[in-house]
BALOBA-1460 file (C-alpha; in Angstrom, 3 decimals):
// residues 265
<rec num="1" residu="x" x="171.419" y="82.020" z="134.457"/>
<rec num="2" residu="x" x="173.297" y="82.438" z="137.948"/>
<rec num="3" residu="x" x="170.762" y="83.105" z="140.885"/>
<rec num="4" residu="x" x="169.187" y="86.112" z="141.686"/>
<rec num="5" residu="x" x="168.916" y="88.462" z="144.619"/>
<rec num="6" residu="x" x="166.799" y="88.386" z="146.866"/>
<rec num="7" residu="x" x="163.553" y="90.976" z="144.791"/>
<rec num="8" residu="x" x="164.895" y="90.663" z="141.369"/>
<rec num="9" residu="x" x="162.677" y="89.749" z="138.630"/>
<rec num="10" residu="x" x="163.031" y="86.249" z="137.852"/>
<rec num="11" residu="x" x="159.735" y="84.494" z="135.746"/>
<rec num="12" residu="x" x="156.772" y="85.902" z="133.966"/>
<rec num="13" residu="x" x="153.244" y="84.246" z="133.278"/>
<rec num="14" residu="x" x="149.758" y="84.687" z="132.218"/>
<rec num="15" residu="x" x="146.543" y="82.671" z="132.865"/>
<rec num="16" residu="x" x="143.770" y="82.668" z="129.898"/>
<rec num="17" residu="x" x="140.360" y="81.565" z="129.179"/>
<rec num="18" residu="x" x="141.749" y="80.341" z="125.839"/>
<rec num="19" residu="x" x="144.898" y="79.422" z="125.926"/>
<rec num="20" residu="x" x="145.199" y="78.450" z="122.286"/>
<rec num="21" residu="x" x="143.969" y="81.803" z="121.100"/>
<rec num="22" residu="x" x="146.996" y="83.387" z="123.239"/>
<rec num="23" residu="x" x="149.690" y="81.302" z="122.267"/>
<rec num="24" residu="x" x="149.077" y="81.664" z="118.466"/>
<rec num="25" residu="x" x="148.981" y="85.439" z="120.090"/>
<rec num="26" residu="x" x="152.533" y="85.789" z="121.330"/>
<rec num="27" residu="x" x="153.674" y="83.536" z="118.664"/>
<rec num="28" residu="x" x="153.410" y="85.719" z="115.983"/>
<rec num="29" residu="x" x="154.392" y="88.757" z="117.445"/>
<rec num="30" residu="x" x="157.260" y="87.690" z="119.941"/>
<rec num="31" residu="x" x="158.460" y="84.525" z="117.180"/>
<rec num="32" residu="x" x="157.777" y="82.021" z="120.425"/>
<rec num="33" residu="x" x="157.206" y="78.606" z="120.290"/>
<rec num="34" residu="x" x="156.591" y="76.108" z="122.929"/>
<rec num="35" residu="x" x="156.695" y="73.462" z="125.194"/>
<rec num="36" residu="x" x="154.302" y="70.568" z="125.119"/>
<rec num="37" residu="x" x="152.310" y="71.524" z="128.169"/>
<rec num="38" residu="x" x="152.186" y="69.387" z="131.726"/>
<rec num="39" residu="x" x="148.662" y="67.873" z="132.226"/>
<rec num="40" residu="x" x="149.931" y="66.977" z="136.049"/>
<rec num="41" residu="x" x="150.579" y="71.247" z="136.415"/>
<rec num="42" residu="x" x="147.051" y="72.186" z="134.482"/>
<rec num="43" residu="x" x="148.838" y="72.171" z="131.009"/>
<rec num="44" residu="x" x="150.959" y="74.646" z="132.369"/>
<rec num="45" residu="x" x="153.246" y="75.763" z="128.649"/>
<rec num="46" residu="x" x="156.514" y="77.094" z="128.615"/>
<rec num="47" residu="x" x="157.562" y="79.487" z="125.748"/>
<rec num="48" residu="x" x="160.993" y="79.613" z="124.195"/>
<rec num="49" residu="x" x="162.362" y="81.788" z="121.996"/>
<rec num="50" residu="x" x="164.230" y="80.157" z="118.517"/>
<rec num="51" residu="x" x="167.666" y="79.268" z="120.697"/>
<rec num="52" residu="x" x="165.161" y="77.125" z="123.133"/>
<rec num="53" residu="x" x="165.912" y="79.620" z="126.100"/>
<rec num="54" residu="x" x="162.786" y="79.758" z="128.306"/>
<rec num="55" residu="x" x="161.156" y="83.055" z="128.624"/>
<rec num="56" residu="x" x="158.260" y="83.093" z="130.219"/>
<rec num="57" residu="x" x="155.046" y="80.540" z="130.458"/>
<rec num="58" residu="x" x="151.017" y="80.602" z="129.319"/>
<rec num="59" residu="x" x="148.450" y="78.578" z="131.179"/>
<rec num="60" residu="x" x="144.715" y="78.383" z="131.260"/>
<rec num="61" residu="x" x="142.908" y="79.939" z="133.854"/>
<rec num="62" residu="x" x="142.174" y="77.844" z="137.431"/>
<rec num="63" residu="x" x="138.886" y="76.240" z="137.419"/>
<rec num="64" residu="x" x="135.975" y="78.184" z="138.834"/>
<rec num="65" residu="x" x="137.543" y="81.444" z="137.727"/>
<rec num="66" residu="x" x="134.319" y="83.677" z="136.940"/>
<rec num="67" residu="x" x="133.719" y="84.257" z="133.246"/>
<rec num="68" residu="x" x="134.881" y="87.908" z="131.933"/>
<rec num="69" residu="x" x="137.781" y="87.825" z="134.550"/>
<rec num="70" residu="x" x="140.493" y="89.243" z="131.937"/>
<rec num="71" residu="x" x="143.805" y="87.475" z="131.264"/>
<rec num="72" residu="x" x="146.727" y="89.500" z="133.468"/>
<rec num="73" residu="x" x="150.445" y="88.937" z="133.376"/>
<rec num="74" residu="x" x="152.117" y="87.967" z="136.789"/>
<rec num="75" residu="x" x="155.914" y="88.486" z="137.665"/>
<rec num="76" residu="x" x="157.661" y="86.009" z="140.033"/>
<rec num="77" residu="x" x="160.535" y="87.699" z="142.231"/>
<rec num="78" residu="x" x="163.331" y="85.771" z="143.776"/>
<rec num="79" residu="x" x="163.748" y="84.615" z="147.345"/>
<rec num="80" residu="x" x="165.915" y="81.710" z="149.199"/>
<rec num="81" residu="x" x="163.157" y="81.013" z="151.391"/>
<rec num="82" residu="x" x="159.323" y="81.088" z="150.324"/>
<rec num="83" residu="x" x="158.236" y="80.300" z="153.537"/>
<rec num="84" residu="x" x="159.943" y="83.300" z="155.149"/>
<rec num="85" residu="x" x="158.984" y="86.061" z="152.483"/>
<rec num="86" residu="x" x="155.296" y="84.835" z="152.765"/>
<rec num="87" residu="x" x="155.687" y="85.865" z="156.897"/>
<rec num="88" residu="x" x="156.835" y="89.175" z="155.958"/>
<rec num="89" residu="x" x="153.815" y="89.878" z="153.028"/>
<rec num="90" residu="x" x="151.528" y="89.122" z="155.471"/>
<rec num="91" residu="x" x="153.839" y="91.131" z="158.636"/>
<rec num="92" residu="x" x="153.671" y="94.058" z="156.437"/>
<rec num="93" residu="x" x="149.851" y="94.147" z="155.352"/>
<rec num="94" residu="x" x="149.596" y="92.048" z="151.986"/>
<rec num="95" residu="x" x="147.497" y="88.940" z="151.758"/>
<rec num="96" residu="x" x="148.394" y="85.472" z="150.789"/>
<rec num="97" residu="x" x="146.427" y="84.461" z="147.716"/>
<rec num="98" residu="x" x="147.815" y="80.576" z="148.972"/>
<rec num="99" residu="x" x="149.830" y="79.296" z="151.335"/>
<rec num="100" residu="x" x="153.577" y="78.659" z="149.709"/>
<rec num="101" residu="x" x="153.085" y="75.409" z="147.436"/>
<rec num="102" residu="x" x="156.526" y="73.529" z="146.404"/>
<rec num="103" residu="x" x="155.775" y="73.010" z="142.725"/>
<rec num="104" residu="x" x="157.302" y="69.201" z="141.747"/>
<rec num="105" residu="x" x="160.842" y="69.166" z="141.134"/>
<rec num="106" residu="x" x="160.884" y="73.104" z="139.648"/>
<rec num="107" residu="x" x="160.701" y="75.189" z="143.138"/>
<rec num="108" residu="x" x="158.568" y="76.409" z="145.544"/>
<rec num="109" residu="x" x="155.795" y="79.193" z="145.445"/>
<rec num="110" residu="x" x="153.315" y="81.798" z="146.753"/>
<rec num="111" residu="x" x="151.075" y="84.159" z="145.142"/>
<rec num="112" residu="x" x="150.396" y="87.501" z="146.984"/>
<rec num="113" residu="x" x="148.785" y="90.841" z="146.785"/>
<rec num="114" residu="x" x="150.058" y="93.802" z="148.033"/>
<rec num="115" residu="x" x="147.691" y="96.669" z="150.202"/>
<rec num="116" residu="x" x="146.725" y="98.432" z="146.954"/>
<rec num="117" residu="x" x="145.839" y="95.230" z="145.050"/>
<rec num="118" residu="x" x="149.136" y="94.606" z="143.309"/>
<rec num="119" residu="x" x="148.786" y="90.842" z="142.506"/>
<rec num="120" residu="x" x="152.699" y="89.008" z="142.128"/>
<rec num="121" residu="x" x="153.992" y="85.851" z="143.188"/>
<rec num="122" residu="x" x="157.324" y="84.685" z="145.147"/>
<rec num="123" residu="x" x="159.752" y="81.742" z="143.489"/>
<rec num="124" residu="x" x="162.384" y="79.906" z="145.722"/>
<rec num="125" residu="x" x="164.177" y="78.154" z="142.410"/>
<rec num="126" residu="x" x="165.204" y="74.489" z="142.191"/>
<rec num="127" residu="x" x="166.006" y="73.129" z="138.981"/>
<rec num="128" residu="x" x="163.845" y="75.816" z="137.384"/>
<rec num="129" residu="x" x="165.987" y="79.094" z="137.879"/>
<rec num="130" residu="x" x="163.736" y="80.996" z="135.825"/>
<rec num="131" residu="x" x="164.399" y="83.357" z="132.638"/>
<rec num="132" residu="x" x="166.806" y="81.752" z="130.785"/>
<rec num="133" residu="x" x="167.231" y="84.752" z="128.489"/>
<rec num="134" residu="x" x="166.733" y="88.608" z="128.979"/>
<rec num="135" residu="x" x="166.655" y="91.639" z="127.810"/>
<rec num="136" residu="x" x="166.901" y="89.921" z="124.337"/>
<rec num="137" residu="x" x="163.881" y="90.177" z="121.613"/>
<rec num="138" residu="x" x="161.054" y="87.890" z="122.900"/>
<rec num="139" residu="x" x="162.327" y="88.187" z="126.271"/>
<rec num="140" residu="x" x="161.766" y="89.902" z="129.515"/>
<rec num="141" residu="x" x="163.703" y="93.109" z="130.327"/>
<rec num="142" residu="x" x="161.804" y="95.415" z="133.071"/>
<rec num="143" residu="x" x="158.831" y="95.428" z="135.100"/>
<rec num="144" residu="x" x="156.740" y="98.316" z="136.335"/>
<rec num="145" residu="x" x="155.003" y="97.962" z="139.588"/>
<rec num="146" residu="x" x="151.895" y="100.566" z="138.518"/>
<rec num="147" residu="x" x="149.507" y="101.819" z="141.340"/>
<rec num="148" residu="x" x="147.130" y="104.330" z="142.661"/>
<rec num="149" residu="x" x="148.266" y="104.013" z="146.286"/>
<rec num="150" residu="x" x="152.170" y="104.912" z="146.043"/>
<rec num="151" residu="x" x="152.852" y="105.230" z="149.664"/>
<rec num="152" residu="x" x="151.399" y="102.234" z="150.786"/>
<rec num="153" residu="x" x="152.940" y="100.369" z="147.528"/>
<rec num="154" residu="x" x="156.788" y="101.824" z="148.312"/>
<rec num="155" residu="x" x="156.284" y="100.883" z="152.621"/>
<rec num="156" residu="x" x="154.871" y="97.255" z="151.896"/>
<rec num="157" residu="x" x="157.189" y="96.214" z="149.051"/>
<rec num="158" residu="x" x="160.876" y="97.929" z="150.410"/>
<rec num="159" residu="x" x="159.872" y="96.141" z="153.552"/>
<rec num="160" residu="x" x="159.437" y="92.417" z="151.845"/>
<rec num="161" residu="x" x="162.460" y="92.839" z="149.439"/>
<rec num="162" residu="x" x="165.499" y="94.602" z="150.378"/>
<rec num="163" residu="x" x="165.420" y="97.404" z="147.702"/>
<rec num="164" residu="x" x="166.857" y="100.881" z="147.472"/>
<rec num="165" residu="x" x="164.169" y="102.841" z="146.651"/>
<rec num="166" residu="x" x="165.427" y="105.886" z="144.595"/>
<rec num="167" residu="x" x="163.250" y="108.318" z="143.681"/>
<rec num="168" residu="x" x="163.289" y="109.777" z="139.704"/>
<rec num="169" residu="x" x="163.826" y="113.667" z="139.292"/>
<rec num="170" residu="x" x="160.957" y="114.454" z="137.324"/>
<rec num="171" residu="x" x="158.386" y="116.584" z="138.026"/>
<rec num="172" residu="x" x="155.553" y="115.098" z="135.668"/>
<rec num="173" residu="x" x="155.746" y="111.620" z="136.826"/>
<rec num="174" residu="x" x="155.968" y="109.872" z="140.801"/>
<rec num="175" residu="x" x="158.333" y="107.273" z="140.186"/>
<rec num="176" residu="x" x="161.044" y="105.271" z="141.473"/>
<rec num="177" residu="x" x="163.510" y="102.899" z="140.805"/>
<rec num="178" residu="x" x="164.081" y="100.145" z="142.988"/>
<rec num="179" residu="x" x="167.827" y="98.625" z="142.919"/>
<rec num="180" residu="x" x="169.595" y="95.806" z="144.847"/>
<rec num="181" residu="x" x="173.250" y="96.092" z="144.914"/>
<rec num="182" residu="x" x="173.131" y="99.448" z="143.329"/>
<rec num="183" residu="x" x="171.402" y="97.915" z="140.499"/>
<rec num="184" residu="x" x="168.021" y="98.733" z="139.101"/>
<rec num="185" residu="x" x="166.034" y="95.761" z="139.238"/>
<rec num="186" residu="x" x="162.008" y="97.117" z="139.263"/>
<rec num="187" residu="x" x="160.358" y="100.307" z="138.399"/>
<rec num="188" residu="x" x="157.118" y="102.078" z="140.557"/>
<rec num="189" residu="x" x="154.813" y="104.353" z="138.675"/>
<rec num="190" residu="x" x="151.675" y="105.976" z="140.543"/>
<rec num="191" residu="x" x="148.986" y="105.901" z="138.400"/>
<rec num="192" residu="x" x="148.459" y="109.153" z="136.682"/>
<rec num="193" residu="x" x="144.882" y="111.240" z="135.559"/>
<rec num="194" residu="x" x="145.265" y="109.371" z="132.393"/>
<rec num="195" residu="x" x="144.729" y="105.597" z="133.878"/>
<rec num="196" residu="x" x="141.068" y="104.680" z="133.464"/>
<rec num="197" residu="x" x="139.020" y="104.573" z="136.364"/>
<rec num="198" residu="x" x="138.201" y="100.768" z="136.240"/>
<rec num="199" residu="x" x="141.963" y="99.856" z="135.968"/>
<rec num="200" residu="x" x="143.638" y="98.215" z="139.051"/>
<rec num="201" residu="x" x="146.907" y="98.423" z="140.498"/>
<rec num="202" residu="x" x="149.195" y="95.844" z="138.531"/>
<rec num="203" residu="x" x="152.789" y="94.793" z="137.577"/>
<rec num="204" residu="x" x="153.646" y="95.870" z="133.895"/>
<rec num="205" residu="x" x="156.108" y="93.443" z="132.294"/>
<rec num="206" residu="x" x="158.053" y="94.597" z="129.407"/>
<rec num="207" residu="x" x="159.086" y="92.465" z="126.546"/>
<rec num="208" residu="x" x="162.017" y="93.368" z="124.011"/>
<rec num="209" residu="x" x="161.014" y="93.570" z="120.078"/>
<rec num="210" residu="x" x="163.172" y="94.307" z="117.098"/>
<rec num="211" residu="x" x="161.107" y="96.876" z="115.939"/>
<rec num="212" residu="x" x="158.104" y="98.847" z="118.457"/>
<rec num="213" residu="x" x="156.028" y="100.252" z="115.589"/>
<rec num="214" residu="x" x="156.102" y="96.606" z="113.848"/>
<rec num="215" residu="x" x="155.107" y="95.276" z="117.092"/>
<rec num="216" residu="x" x="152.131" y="97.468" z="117.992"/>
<rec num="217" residu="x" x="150.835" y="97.120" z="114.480"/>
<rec num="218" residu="x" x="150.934" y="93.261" z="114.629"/>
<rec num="219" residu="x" x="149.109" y="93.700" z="118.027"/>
<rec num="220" residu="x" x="146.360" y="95.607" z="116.515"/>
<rec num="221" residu="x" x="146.192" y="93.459" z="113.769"/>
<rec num="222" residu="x" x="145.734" y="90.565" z="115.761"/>
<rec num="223" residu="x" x="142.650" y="91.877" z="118.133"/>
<rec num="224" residu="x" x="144.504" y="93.465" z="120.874"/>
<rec num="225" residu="x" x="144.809" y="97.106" z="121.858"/>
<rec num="226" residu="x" x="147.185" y="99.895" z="121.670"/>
<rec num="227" residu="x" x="146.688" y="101.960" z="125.173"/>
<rec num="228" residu="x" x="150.096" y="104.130" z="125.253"/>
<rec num="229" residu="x" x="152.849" y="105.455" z="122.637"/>
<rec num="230" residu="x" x="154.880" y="104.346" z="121.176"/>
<rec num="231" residu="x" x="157.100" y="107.119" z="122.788"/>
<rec num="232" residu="x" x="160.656" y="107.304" z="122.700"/>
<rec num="233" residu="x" x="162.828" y="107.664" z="125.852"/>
<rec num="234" residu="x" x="166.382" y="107.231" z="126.957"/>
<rec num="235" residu="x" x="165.534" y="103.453" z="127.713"/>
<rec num="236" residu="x" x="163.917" y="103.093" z="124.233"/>
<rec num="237" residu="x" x="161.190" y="103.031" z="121.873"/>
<rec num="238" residu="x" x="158.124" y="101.531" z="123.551"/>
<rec num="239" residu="x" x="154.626" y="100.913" z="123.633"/>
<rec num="240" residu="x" x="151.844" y="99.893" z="126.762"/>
<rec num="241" residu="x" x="149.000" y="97.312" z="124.955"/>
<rec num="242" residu="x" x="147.081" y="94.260" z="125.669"/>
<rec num="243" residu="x" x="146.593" y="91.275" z="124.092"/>
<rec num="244" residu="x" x="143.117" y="90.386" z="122.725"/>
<rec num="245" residu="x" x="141.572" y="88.398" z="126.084"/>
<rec num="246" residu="x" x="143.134" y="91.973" z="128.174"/>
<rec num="247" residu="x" x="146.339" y="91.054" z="129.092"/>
<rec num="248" residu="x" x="148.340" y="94.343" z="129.596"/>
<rec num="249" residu="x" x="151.906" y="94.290" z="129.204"/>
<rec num="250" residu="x" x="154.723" y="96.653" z="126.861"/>
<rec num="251" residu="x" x="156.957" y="96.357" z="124.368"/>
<rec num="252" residu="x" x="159.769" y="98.182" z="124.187"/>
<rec num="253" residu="x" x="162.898" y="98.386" z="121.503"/>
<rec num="254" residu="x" x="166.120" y="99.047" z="123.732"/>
<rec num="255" residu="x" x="167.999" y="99.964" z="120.749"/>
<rec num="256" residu="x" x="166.394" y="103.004" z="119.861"/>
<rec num="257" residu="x" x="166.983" y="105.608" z="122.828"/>
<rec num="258" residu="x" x="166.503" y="109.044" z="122.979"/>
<rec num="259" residu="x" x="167.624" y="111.653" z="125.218"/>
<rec num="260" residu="x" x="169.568" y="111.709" z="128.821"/>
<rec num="261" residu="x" x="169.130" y="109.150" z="131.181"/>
<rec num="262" residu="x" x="167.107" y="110.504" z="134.433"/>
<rec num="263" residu="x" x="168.481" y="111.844" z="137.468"/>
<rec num="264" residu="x" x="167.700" y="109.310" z="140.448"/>
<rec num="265" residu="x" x="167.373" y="111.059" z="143.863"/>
């Protein structure tokens, strides 16, 4: 794929306790298969869809990590210069989770957290551009930035990224639609009544699937939860769930749309 902006979306991952268990997980209900994994990256494992395209990446968790902490899906956003978008996370109040770490031959990286707790990373690509399919079944198609804190979430991230934050007419929900070069690249969503207390702020990464119902049922049926829908919407039929070590992320089929596409303010 051709590089991205500056703030776009460009790699997905999760970390679990048993990394086995989640990779026969997404292989049954995404069809992925994968990589062997690299010992000298922590058996870091790609996943690929049947083509071979690349789609996102399963790992164990880092040594020392307390036992309970729940698995969690983390998006990587583009940037030409690591180095330079870790002085403006920590210029505009988020903290550096590590100092930017060139990763082999593949790129160079930092993980971050935002002022309400929003955990994501930064990748400056080499010869791993990221996503090598999208918006595809088994791939990646949106992301969700979800959080208590709005304000603080909207100053701190259109400050780091260049976005255009526009603002969705619609009196039930708080959310926006963040675009670069008039197109929409991330979604925010304030946390509404409905979230559960103990929930944090996090990013929720969608996946495509031929079929949502299917999808969700295979997720129960495998140990994981069903926490929202599915609900149709001018975007498509999805679902919000988690995988059976807690992993939240949605699944959503783009081919099934209902209604008008929202007004954007």
């Amino acid at each position: 794929m051709p590089a991205q902006p500056e703030g776009a979306p460009v790699w997905a991952d999760a970390m679990f306790a048993d990394l086995e268990a989640a990779k026969a997980f997404y292989a049954e209900l995404f069809g992925w298969s994968y990589d062997p994994g690299a010992e000298e990256f922590g058996n870091y494992t790609q996943a690929k869809t049947a083509d071979g395209k690349h789609v996102a990446a399963l790992a164990p968790q880092m040594p020392g990590t307390p036992a309970g902490v729940p698995a969690a899906w983390n998006l990587y956003l583009a940037s030409p210069d690591v180095a330079a978008a870790a002085e403006r996370i920590k210029s505009a109040g988020g903290t550096l989770m590590m100092d930017p770490m060139q990763v082999g031959e593949f790129g160079t990286m930092v993980t971050a957290q935002d002022p309400g707790g929003v955990m994501f990373s930064v990748w400056q690509p080499d010869t791993h551009a990221g996503f090598e399919k999208v918006n595809e079944p088994g791939a990646f198609c949106w992301a969700e930035v979800t959080v208590r804190d709005a304000d603080k979430t909207d100053a701190f991230f259109t400050t780091v990224f260049p976005y255009d934050a526009k603002t969705m007419a619609d009196e039930h929900v708080d959310f926006q639609v963040w675009q670069l070069g008039g197109q929409p690249v991330l979604g925010r969503m304030k946390m509404t009544k409905d979230f559960p207390a103990e929930v944090p702020s996090y990013i929720n990464v969608y996946f495509v699937v031929e079929d949502c119902d299917a999808a969700v049922a295979t997720v129960q049926r495998l140990g994981g939860q069903l926490h929202f829908g599915p609900m149709d919407s001018p975007f498509g039929r999805f679902a919000a769930v988690g995988d059976p070590q807690g992993a939240a992320f949605s699944v959503i089929d783009v081919t099934r749309t209902t209604g008008e596409m929202p007004k954007l303010d």
